[in-house]
C-alpha positions in Angstrom: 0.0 0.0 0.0 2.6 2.3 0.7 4.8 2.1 -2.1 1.7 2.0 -4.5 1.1 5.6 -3.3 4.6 6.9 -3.3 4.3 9.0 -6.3 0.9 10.6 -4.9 2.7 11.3 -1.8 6.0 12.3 -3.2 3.8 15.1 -5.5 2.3 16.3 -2.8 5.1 16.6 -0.9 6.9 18.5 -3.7 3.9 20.7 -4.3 3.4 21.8 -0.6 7.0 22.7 -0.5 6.9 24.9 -3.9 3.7 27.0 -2.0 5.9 27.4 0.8 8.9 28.9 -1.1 6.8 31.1 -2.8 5.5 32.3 0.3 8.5 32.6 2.0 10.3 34.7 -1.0 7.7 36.7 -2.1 9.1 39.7 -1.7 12.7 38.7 -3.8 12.3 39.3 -7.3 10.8 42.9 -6.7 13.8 43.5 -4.9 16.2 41.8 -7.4 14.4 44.3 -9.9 15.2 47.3 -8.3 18.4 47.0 -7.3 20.3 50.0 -8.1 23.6 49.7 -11.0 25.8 50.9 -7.9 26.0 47.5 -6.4 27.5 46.0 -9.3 31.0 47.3 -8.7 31.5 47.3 -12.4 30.2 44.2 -13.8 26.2 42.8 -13.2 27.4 39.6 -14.0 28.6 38.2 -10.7 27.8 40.0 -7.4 29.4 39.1 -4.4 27.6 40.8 -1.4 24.3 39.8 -3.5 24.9 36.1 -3.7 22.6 34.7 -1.0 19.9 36.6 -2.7 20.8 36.2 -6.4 21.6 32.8 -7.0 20.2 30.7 -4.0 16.7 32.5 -3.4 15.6 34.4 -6.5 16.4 30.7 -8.5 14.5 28.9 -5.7 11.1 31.7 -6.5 11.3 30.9 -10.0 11.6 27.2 -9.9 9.3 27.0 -7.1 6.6 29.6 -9.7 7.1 27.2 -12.8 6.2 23.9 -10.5 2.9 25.1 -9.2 2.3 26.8 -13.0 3.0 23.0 -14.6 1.8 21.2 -11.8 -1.7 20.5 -13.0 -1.1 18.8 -16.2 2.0 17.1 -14.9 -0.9 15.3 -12.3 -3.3 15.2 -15.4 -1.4 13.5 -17.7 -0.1 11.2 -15.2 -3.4 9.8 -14.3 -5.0 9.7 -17.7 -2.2 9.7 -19.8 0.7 6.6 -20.2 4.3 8.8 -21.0 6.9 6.2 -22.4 9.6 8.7 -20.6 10.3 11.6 -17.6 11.0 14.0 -20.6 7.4 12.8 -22.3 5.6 13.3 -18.7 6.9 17.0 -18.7 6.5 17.3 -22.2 3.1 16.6 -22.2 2.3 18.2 -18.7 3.2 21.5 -20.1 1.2 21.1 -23.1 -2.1 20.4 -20.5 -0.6 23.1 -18.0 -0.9 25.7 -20.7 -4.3 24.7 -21.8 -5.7 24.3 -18.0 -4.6 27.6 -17.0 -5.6 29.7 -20.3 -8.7 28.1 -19.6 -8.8 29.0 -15.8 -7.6 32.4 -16.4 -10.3 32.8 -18.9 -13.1 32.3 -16.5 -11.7 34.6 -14.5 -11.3 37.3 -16.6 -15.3 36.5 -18.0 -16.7 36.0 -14.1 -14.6 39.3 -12.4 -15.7 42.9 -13.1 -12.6 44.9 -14.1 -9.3 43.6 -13.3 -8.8 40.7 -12.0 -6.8 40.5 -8.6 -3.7 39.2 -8.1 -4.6 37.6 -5.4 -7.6 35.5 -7.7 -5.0 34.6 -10.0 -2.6 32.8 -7.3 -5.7 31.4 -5.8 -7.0 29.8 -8.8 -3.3 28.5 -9.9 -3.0 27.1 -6.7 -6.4 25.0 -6.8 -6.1 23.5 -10.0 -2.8 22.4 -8.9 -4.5 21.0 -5.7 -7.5 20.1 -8.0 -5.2 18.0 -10.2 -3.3 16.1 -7.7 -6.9 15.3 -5.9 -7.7 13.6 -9.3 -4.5 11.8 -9.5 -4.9 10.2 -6.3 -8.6 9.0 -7.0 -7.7 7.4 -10.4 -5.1 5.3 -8.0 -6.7 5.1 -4.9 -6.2 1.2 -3.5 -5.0 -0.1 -6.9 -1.9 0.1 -9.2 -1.7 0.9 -13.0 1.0 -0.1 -15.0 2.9 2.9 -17.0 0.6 5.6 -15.7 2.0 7.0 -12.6 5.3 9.0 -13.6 8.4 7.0 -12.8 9.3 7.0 -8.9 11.7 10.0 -8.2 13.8 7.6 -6.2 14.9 6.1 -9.9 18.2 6.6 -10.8 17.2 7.6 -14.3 14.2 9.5 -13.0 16.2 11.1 -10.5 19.2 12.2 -12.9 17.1 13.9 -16.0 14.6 15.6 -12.9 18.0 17.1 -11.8 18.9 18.4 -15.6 15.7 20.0 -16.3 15.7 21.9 -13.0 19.5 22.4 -13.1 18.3 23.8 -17.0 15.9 26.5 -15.4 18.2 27.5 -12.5 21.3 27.9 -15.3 18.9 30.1 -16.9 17.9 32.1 -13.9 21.4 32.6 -12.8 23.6 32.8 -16.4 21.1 35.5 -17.6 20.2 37.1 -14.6 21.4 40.6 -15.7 19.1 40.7 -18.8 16.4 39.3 -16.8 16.2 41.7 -14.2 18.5 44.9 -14.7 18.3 45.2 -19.3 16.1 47.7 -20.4 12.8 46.4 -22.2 12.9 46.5 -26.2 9.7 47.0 -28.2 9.2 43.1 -28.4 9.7 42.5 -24.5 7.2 45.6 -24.1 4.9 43.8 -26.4 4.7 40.3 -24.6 4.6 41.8 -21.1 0.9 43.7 -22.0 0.3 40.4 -23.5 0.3 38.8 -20.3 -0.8 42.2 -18.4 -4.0 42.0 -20.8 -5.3 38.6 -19.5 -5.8 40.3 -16.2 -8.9 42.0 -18.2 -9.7 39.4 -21.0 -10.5 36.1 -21.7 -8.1 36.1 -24.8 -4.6 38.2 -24.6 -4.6 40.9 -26.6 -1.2 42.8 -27.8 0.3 46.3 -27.2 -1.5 49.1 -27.6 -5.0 47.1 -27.7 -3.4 44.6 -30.5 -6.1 42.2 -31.8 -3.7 39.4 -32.5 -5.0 37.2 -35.7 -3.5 34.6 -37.0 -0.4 35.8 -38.6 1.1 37.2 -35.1 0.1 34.0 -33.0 1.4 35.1 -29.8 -1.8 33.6 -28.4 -0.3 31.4 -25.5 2.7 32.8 -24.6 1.1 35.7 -22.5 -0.3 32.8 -19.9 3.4 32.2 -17.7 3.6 35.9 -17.8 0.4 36.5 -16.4 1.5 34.0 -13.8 4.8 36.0 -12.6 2.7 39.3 -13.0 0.1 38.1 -9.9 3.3 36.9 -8.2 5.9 39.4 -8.3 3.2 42.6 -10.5 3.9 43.9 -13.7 8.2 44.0 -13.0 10.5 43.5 -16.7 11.4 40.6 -15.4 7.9 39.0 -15.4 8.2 39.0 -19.4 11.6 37.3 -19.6 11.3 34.9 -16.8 9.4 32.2 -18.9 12.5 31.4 -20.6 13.5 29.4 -17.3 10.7 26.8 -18.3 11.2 26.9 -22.1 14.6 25.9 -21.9 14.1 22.7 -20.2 11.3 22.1 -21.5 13.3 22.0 -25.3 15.8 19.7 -23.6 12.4 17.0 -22.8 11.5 17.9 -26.0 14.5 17.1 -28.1 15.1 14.5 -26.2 11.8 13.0 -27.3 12.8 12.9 -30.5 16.3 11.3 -30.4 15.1 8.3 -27.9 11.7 7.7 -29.9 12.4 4.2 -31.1 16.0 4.2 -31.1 17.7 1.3 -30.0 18.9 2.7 -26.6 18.9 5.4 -24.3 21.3 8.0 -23.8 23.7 7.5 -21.0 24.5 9.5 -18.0 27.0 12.1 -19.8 25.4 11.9 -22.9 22.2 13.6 -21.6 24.7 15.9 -19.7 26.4 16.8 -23.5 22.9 17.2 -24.7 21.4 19.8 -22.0 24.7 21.9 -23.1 23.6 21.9 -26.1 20.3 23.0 -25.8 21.5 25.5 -23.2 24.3 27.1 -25.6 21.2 28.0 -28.4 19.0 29.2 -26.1 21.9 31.7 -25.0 22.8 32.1 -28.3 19.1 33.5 -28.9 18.7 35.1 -25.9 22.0 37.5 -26.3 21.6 38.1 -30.0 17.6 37.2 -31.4 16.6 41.2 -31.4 15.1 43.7 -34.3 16.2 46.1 -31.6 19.8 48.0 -32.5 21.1 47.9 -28.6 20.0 44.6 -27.1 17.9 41.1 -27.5 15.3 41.3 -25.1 15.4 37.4 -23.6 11.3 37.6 -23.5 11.0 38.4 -27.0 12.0 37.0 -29.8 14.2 34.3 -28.0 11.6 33.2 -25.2 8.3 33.4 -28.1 11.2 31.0 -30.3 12.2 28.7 -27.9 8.3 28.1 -26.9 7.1 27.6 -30.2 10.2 25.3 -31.3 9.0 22.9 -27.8 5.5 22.6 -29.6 6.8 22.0 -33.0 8.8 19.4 -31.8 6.3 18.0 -29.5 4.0 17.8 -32.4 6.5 16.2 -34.0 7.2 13.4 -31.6 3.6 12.7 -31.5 3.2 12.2 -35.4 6.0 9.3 -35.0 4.1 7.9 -32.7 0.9 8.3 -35.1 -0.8 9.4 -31.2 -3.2 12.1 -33.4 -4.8 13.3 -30.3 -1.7 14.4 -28.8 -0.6 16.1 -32.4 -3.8 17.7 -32.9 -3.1 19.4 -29.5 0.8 20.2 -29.8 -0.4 21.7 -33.2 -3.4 23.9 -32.5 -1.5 25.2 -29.5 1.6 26.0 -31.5 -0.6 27.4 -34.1 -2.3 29.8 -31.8 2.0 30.4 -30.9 3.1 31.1 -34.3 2.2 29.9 -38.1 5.5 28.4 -38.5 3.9 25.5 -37.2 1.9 24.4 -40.5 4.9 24.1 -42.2 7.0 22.7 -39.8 4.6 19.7 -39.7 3.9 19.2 -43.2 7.2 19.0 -43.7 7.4 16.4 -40.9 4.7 14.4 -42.2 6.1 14.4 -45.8 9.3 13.7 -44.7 8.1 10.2 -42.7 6.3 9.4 -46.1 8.8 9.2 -47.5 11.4 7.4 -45.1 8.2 5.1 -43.7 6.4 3.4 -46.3 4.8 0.9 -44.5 2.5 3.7 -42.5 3.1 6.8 -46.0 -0.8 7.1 -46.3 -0.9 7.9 -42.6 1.4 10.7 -43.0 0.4 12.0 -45.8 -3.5 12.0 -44.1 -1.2 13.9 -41.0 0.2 16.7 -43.7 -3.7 16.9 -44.8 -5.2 17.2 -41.6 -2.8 20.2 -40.6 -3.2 22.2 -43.2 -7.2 21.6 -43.1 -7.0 22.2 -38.7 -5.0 25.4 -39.6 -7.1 26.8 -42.3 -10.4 26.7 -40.0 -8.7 27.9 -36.6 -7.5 30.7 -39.2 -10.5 31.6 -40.4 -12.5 30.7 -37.3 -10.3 33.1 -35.2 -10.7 36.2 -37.6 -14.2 35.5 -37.6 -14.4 35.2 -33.7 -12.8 39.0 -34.0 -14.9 40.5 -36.6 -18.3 38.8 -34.8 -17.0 40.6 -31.7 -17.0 43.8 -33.7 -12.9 43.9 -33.2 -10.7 44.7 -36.4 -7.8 41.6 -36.3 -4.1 44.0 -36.8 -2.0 40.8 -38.2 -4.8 38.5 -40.5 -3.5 36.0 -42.8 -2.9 37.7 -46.0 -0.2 39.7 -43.9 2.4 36.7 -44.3 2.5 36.2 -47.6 3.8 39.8 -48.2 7.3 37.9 -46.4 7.8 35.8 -49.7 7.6 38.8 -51.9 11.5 40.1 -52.1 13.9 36.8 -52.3 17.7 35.8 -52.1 18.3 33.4 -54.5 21.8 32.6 -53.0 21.4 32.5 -49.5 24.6 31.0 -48.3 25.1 33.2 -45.7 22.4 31.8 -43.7 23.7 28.7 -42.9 26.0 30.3 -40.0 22.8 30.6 -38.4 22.6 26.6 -38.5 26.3 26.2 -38.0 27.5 28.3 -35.2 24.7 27.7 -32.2 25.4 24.2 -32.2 29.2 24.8 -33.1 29.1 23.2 -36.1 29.9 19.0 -35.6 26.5 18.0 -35.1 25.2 20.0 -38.3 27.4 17.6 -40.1 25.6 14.7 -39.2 22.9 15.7 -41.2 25.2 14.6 -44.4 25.6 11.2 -42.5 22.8 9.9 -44.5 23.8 5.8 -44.6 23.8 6.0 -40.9 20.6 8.0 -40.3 17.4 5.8 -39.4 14.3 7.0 -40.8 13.3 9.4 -37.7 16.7 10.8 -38.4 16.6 11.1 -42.0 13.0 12.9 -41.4 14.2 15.1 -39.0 17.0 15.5 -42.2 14.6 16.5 -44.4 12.4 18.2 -42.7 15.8 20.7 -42.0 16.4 21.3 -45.2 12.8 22.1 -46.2 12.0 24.4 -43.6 15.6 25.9 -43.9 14.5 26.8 -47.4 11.9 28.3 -46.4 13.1 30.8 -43.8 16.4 31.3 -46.1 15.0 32.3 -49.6 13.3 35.7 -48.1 15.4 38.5 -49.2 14.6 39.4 -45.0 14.9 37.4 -42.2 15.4 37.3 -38.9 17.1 34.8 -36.4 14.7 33.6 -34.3 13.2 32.0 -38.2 16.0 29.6 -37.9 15.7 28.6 -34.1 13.9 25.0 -35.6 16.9 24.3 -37.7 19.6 25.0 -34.9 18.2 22.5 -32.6 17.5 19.2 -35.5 21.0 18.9 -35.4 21.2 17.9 -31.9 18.4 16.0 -32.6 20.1 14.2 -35.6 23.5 14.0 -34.8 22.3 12.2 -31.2 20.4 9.6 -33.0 22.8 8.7 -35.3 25.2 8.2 -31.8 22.3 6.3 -30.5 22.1 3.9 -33.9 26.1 3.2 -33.9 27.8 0.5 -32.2 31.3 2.6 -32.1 32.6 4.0 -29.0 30.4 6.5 -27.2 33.0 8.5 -25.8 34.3 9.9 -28.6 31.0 11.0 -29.8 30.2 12.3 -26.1 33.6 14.3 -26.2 32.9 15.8 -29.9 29.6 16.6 -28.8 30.6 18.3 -25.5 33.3 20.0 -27.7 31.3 21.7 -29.6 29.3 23.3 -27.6 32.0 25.0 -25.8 32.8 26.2 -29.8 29.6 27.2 -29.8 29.6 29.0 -26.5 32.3 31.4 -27.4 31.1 32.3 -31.2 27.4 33.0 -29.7 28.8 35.0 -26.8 27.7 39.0 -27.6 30.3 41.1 -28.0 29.4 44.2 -25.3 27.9 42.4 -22.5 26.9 45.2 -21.1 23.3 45.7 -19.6 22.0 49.0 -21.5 19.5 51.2 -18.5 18.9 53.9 -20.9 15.4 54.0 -20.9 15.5 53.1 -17.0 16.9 56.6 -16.8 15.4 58.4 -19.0 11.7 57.3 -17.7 13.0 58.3 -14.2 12.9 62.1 -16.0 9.3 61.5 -17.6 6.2 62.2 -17.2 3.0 61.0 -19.6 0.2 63.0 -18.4 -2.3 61.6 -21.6 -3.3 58.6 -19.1 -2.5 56.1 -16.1 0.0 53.2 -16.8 -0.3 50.8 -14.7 -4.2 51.7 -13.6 -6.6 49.1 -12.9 -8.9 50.6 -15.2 -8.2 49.4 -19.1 -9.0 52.5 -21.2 -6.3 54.5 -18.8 -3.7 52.0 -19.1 -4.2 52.0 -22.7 -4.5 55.8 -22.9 -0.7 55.9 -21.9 0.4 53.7 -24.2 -1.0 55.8 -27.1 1.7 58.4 -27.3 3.8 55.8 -30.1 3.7 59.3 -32.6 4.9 61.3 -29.9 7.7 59.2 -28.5 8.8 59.5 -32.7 8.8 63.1 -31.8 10.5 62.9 -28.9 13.4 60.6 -30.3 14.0 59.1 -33.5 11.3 56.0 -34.1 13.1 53.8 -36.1 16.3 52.8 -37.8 15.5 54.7 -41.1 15.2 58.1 -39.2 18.7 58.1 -38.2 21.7 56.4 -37.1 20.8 54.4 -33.5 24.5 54.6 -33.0 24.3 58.7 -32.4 20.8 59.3 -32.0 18.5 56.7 -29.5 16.7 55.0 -31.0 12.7 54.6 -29.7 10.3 52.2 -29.2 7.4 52.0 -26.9 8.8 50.8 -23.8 9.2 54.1 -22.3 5.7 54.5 -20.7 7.0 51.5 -18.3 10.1 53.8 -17.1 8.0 56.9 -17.1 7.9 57.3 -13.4 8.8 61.0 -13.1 5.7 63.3 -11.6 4.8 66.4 -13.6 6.1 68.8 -11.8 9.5 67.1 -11.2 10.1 66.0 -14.6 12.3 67.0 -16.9 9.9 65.6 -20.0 6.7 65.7 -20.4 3.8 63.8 -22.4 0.4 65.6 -22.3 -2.9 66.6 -24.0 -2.4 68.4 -27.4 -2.5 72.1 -25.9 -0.6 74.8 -23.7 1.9 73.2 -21.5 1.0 73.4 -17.7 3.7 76.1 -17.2 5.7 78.2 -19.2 8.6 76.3 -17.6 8.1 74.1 -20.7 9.3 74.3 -23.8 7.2 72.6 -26.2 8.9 69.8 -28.8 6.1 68.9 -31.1 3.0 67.1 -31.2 1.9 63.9 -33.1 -1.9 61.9 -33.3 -3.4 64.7 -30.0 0.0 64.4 -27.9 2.7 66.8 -27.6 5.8 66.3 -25.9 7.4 69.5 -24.1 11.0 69.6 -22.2 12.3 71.8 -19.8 15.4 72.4 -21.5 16.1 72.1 -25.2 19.9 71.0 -24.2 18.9 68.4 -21.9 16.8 66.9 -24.6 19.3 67.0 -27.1 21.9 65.4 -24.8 18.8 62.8 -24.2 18.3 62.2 -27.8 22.7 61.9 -27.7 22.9 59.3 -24.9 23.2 55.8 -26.9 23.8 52.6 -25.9 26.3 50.2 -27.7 25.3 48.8 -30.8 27.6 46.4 -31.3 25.9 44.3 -28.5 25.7 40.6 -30.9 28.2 37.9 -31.8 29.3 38.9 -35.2 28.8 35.5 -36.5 25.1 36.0 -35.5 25.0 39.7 -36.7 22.2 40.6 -38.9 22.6 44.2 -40.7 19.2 46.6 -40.7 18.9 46.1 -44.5 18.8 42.1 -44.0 16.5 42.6 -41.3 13.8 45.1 -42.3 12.4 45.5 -45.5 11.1 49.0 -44.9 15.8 49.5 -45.2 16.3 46.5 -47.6 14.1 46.5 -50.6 14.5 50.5 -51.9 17.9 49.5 -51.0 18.2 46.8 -53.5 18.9 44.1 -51.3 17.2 41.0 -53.0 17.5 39.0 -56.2 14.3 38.9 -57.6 10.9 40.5 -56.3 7.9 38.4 -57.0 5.5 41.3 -57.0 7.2 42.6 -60.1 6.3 39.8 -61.9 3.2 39.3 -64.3 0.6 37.7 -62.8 2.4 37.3 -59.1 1.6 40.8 -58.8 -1.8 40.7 -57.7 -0.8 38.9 -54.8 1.5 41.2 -53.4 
């Protein structure tokens, strides 16, 4: 009886524990965040007087967060579900996780009046947690069920990869603490932290500025962890970026899937070691260098929107091998309502195993039908949802095709972007076709497809490529798995090349850019209330994007970002400066409140006044680096934006130019 209820126990246990250290550091990552740049005695990276509270407490919060977040579907899929593996379990638990609380958080937002409390939210995550585990123990009360419950955590194996993935989420914690916590916010981190701040409001997320996000953007799911941190810690920066401590491990379970999904063995103790760097040195590599932003790559966006989509491709993937169509249809619609990459992805998938698996080809090919029929209605049916509830969608479907337009007909250049996260061996074994079994030589071709497809657009931009820097793990670990020659030396190579990969992904200014921090501390935005409870006066402050183009230069084809700073709309979350001890002001089109002001300009019923032309041109002079990324992961403004690139010249053929193909452009 007692060991039939370990795992029940164990949970419980485990659960009670991760309540507790949420209670009992509360208050820590509000204080990490607003620690002032004095304490770093010159570098952020390592603090010495701060090393109880940065890298002992502040990674036990987050871990401790991300277990009660997950905790529902890990119970769910336990008792319901029968995982072949830990990585599996978690796999899967996230995928019910997500859907559990986006459906919890929901009901909230469609039962409260206004904004939901914080205090609601915890409650709620808390229960279903609770809820969940109550569930578990009924489906095993007084008997035992072969393969359901998770694996005991006293297993060795169990016990080891439950180490990695946590060990995974504290590495991220602690190695990117500075950009967590202490980096300014970029227009893409402002953008996914009112995602999440908008579910405190709505049943669906909805973007900045009051975004209706259609199918093009996706974006859909990745607001629900960040509404999570928000009602734990409020709305800090860090809430935005923190995710990434779950999507990295969870890429590791996920990638692990695929190379141990019928292959003749399992990986050994280093070799899952050798793996987890791997995984961990492309996740840095997007973290420090993933940006359209000229001084920094925010971690929360597009690095943590990547790394959560790639988990769901993948997981789809795994689940296709399998032929388990329930769990596909669910790692697809999920990652569909993450980003559209995901149609593709698993077309390509499903083609690819037609080809290398005849005996089951009409199966896959029905797969490849079935996605592209699933995506087509939750297309349609989400724009129509919008338009029925009288909203106007910003990003619809017609938007993507406009990204095939200009195209590079020799992209060779893009392959450093496979090459260099994974420091270049493993990419090699996708050329090791007589050793590749036929999930390998999938995987293979499914590379090369979908690296076609993000490489041929005249503009791209790194986080495209994040499937296609992590199949080469995949691949290159199966094809160790198949051989019957010495594992060592393949466990060496492997660990070898991450540490290549660690120094060429590496930025090179790894400094933490507080511009905007400072500059908000001198602002004032008078034209509403950030941060109000009320909706319309949060909003109202964030509609001052003209403005802030007045105030600095909007974009990288106004002027040079390495003279001029360079704007985007994070500066209502710095603006923290009253009116009548600010230095720059936001306010109703009219007279300034004083003739102490000296008015700038005025742009869509704002005007910006300063109190001293010199001070704002020494504002408008105070840049950041701009030479913040590995220069093998550099990508110049004109390969990046088209709005730089196309009256530039910089593409080999443009599509719309051509008869007939012009009407669809």
């Amino acid at each position: 009886m007692t060991t039939r209820r370990t795992p029940a126990v164990q949970g419980a246990v485990a659960f009670t524990a991760a309540v507790l250290v949420l209670w009992a550091t509360r208050g820590v990552p509000g204080a990490v965040a607003g620690l002032a740049p004095e304490i770093w005695e010159g570098s952020p990276w390592f603090v010495a007087d701060q090393a109880m509270r940065l890298y002992l407490l502040l990674p036990a919060a987050v871990l401790a967060g991300l277990i009660v977040w997950i905790a529902p579907g890990l119970w769910l899929v336990a008792a319901f579900s029968r995982p072949a593996s830990t990585a599996e379990w978690v796999l899967r638990g996230f995928l019910v996780a997500l859907g559990i609380q986006a459906t919890g958080t929901a009901a909230l937002a469609l039962v409260v009046s206004g904004r939901v409390p914080d205090g609601a939210q915890l409650g709620m995550g808390i229960g279903l947690g609770v809820a969940a585990g109550v569930v578990y123990a009924w489906r095993h009360r007084g008997r035992t069920k072969e393969g359901v419950a998770p694996p005991s955590p006293t297993g060795g194996a169990v016990r080891r990869r439950s180490a990695i993935l946590l060990g995974l989420a504290w590495l991220s914690v602690v190695g990117l603490l500075p950009t967590l916590f202490w980096m300014d916010l970029t227009g893409d981190g402002m953008e996914v932290l009112e995602i999440g701040r908008s579910l405190g409001w709505f049943p669906t997320p909805r973007g900045l500025i009051d975004v209706r996000l259609g199918p093009a953007a996706g974006m859909f799911t990745i607001g629900y962890p960040i509404r999570w941190f928000q009602a734990l810690w409020g709305p800090i920066a860090a809430t935005a970026r923190l995710p990434l401590a779950l999507y990295v491990p969870l890429l590791y379970a996920a990638t692990l899937t695929l190379i141990e999904l019928a292959s003749p063995r399992a990986l050994g103790r280093i070799e899952e070691v050798a793996l987890a760097g791997g995984v961990a040195v492309v996740s840095l590599g997007m973290a420090f260098n993933a940006s359209y932003n000229p001084y920094m790559a925010d971690p929360a966006s597009p690095a943590g929107l990547s790394l959560l989509t790639a988990t769901l491709l993948f997981g789809a993937a795994a689940a296709l091998f399998q032929r388990r169509t329930g769990w596909f249809l669910a790692f697809f619609v999920m990652g569909l309502l993450t980003r559209p990459t995901m149609l593709p992805f698993s077309v390509f998938v499903a083609l690819g195993a037609a080809l290398t698996h005849a005996e089951h080809r009409r199966r896959y090919v029905g797969y490849a039908m079935l996605a592209v029929v699933v995506a087509v209605a939750v297309s349609w049916l989400t724009e129509l949802a919008y338009r029925w509830a009288g909203d106007e969608v910003t990003y619809g479907s017609a938007s993507l095709i406009q990204r095939f337009r200009f195209l590079d007909l020799l992209p060779w250049d893009r392959l450093r972007f496979v090459l260099v996260p994974v420091g270049v061996v493993p990419a090699l074994a996708f050329f090791a076709w007589a050793r590749q079994d036929a999930v390998a030589r999938t995987l293979t071709i499914t590379a090369g497809l979908y690296f076609a497809l993000v490489a041929f657009p005249a503009f791209v931009a790194l986080h495209h490529f994040t499937p296609v820097m992590l199949l080469p793990l995949a691949v290159y670990w199966r094809c160790v798995l198949a051989a019957d020659q010495s594992r060592s030396r393949w466990t060496v190579t492997a660990f070898a090349a991450a540490a290549i990969a660690t120094v060429l992904v590496l930025p090179r200014d790894p400094g933490i850019p507080q511009v905007f921090r400072s500059l908000g501390e001198r602002t004032a935005i008078t034209t509403g209330d950030y941060g109000s409870d009320s909706w319309p006066d949060h909003v109202a402050a964030l509609r001052i994007a003209g403005a802030i183009g007045v105030f600095l230069p909007a974009g990288p084809r106004l002027s040079d970002p390495g003279t001029e700073l360079w704007a985007q709309l994070q500066l209502p979350f710095y603006a923290r400066a009253e009116p009548d001890q600010a230095d720059f002001l936001f306010h109703p089109v009219g007279p300034p409140p004083s003739s102490d002001w000296v008015t700038i300009g005025e742009a869509d019923g704002v005007a910006v006044a300063a109190r001293s032309l010199e001070d704002w041109r020494r504002a408008r002079a105070t840049v950041p680096s701009t030479d913040f990324q590995s220069r093998w992961l550099h990508i110049p403004a004109e390969m990046l934006f088209e709005f730089i690139g196309a009256p530039a010249g910089r593409y080999d053929l443009d599509l719309g130019a051509l008869p007939v193909l012009w009407r669809v452009f």
